[in-house]
ZAMARDREN-723999 format. One record per residue (C-alpha): x, y, z. Coordinates in steps of 0.05 Angstrom, whole numbers, plus 5000, padded with zeros to 4 digits. Example, Ala and Ser with C-alpha at 12.3 -4.5 7.8 and 13.67 -1.06 7.14 Angstrom:
REM ZAMARDREN-723999
(rec (5246; 4910; 5156))
(rec (5273; 4979; 5143))
REM end
This chain:
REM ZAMARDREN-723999
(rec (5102; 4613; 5344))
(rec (5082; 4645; 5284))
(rec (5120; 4611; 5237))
(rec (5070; 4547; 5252))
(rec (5007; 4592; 5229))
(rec (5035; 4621; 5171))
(rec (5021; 4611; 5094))
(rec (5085; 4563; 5084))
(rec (5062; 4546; 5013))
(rec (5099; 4617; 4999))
(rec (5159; 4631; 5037))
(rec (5158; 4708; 5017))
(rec (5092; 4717; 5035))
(rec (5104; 4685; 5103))
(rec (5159; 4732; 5108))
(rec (5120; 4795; 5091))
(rec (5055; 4778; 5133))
(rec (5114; 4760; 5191))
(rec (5150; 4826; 5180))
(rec (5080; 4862; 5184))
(rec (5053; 4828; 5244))
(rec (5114; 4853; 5278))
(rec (5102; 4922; 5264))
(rec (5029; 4927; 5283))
(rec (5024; 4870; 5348))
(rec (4961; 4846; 5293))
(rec (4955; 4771; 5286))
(rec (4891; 4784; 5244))
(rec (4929; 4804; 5185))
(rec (4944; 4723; 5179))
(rec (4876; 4724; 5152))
(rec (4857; 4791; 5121))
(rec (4921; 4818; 5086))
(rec (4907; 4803; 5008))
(rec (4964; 4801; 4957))
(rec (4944; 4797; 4885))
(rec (4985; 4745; 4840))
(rec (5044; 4778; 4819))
(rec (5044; 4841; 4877))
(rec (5109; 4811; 4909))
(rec (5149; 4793; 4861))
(rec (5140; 4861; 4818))
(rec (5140; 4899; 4875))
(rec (5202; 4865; 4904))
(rec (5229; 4895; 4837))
(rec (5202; 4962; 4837))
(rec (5206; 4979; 4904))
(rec (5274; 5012; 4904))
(rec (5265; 5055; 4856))
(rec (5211; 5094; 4905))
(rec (5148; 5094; 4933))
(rec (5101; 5142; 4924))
(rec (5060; 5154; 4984))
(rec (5004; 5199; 5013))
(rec (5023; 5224; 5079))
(rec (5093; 5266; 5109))
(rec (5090; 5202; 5166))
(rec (5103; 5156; 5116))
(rec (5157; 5208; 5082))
(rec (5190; 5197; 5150))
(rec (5181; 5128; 5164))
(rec (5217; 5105; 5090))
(rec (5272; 5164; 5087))
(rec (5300; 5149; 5014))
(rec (5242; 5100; 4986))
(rec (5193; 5159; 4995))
(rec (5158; 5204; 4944))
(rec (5123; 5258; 4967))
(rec (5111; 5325; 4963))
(rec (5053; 5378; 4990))
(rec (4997; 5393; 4935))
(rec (5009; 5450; 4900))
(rec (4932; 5466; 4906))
(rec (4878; 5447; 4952))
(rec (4817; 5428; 4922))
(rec (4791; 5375; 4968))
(rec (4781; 5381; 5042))
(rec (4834; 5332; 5041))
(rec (4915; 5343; 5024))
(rec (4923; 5273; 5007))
(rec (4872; 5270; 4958))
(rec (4899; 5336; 4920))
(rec (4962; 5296; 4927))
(rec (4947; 5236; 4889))
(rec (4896; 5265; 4841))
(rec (4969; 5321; 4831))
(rec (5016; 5256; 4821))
(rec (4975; 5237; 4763))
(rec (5016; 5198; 4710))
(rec (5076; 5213; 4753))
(rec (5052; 5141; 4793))
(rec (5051; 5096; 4728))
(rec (5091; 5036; 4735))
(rec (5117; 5062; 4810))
(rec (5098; 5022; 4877))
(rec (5042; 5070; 4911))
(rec (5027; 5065; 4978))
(rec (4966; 5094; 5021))
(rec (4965; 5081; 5099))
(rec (4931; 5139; 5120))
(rec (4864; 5164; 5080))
(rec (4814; 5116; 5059))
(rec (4783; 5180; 5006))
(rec (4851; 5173; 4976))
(rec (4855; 5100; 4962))
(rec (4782; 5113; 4931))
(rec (4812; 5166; 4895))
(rec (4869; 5130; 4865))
(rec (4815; 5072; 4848))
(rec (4771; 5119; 4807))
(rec (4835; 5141; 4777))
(rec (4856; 5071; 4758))
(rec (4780; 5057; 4736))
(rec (4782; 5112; 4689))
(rec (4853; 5090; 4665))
(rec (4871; 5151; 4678))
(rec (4934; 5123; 4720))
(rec (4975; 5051; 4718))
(rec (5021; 5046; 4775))
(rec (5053; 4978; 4780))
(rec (5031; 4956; 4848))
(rec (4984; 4995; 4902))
(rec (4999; 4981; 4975))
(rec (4927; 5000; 5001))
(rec (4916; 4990; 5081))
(rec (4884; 5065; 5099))
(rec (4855; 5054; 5167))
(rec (4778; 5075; 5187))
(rec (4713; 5053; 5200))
(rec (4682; 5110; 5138))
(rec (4698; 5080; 5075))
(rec (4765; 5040; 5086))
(rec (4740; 4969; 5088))
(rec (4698; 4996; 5022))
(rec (4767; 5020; 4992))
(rec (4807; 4965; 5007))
(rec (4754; 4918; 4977))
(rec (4743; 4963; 4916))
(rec (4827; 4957; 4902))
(rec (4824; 4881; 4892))
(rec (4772; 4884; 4842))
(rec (4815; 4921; 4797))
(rec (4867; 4912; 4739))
(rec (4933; 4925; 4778))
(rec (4980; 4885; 4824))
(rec (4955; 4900; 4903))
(rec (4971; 4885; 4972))
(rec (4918; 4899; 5027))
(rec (4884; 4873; 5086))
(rec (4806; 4871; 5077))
(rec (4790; 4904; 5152))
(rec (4773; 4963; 5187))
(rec (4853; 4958; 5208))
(rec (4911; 4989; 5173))
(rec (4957; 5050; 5178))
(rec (5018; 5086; 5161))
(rec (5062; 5030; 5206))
(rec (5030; 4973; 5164))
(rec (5046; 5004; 5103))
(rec (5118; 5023; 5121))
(rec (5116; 4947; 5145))
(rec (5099; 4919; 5074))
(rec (5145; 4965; 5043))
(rec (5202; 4946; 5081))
(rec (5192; 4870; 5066))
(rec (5196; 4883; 5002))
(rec (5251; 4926; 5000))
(rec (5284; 4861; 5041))
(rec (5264; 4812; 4989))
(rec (5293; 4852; 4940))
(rec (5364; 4838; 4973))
(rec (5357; 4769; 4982))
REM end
């Protein structure tokens, strides 16, 4: 069935909306998740090499692929936000990928903005209704390789979900 509604025109974006749908039960993301030009094929590349990401459920959910580690300080009401402003130039040319925290993704944008940081592709899908559709939307208007879904929608099982199809496009 959903092979008939998806993008055909790209075989390995078929296969990573596919691979996400079947994570999340979310037929939406046929029509909201955004990929920038090049997001696949670098971060087919990339991907292996690990994924730096913003919560200890996403730690869990990629084993190996993850990179994460508690903030050394807390500054912010929020860990992951200490967390990504800590990772710094640590997340140039690496896959990042934030599922949980909408103030992170923000966070990371500002960061980008202010070419502060480059990573090589950001995997932004934080869930929320306070400032994650903003995020998300924010993310595609900048200069780096993305993948996200421009909705309220999103998580830690959606971004495992994206990583993993890359990580499987990267064997083929």
């Amino acid at each position: 069935m959903l092979r008939k509604i998806l993008p055909l025109d790209d075989p390995e974006k078929a296969k990573v909306i596919m691979r996400a749908i079947r994570a999340t039960g979310d037929l939406d993301l046929i029509g909201t998740l955004r990929f920038s030009q090049n997001a696949i094929s670098l971060g087919k590349r990339l991907v292996k090499g690990g994924v730096i990401v913003d919560t200890k459920m996403a730690r869990t959910g990629l084993g190996d692929l993850a990179i994460y580690r508690e903030p050394k300080t807390r500054r912010n009401n929020y860990y992951s936000i200490d967390l990504i402003e800590e990772m710094g130039k640590e997340m140039d040319g690496k896959v990042v990928m934030i599922g949980t925290s909408p103030l992170a993704l923000l966070t990371l944008n500002e960061m980008i903005k202010r070419e502060e940081v480059k990573p090589a592709v950001v995997i932004g899908v934080p869930v929320g209704f306070v400032n994650a559709l903003k995020a998300k939307i924010e993310l595609t208007k900048l200069p780096v390789e993305f993948i996200t879904n421009i909705s309220v929608k999103g998580g830690v099982a959606l971004g495992i979900s994206l990583v993993k199809a890359l990580v499987e496009l990267g064997e083929l």
